[in-house]
C-alpha positions in Angstrom: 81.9 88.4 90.9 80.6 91.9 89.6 78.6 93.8 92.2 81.0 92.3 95.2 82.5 93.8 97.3 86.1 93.2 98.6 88.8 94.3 100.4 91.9 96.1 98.2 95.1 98.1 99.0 95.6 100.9 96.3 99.6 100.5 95.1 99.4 103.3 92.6 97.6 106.8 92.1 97.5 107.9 87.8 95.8 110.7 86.3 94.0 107.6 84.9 93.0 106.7 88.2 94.1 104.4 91.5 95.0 101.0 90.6 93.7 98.3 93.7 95.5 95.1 94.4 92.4 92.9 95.6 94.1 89.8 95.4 97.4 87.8 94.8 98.4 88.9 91.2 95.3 91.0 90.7 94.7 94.5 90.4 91.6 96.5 89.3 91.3 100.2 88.3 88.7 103.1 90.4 88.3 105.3 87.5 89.0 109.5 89.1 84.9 110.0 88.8 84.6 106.2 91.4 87.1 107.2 94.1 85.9 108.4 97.2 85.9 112.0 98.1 88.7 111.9 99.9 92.1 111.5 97.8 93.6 107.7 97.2 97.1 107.4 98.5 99.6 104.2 98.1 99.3 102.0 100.4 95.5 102.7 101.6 93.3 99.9 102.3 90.2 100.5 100.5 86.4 98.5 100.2 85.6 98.5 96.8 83.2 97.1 94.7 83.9 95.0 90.8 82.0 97.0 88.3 83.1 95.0 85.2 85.8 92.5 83.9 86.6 92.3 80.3 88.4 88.9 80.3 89.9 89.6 76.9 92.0 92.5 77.9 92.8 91.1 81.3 91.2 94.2 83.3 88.7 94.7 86.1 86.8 98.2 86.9 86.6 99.1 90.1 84.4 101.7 92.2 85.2 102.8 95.6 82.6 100.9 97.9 79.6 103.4 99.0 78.8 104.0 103.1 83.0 102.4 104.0 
């Protein structure tokens, strides 16, 4: 699971960072210095790429997939 690459749509933009729906139920976070260069907005479809997932606190990190 870390290092794929999937398909997400972005459904909110924090000072925190863009939180990515990549499945039913499941949403990951691109930390500001992982999006792409071009701003996130709600709604975008985005390839991006599991960085981590800490099981015990329920999250995923997320980075904006490279060359997409």
């Amino acid at each position: 699971m870390i290092g794929q690459t999937v398909s997400g749509q972005v459904t909110k933009v924090a000072p925190i960072g863009a939180f990515v729906r990549v499945a039913d139920c499941v949403e990951g976070l691109i930390r500001p210095e992982e999006l792409p260069e071009t701003p996130a907005v709600e709604g975008q479809a985005l390839m991006v790429t599991i960085l981590g997932v800490d099981l015990e606190r329920h999250r995923i990190f997320l980075a904006a997939a490279r060359g997409r």
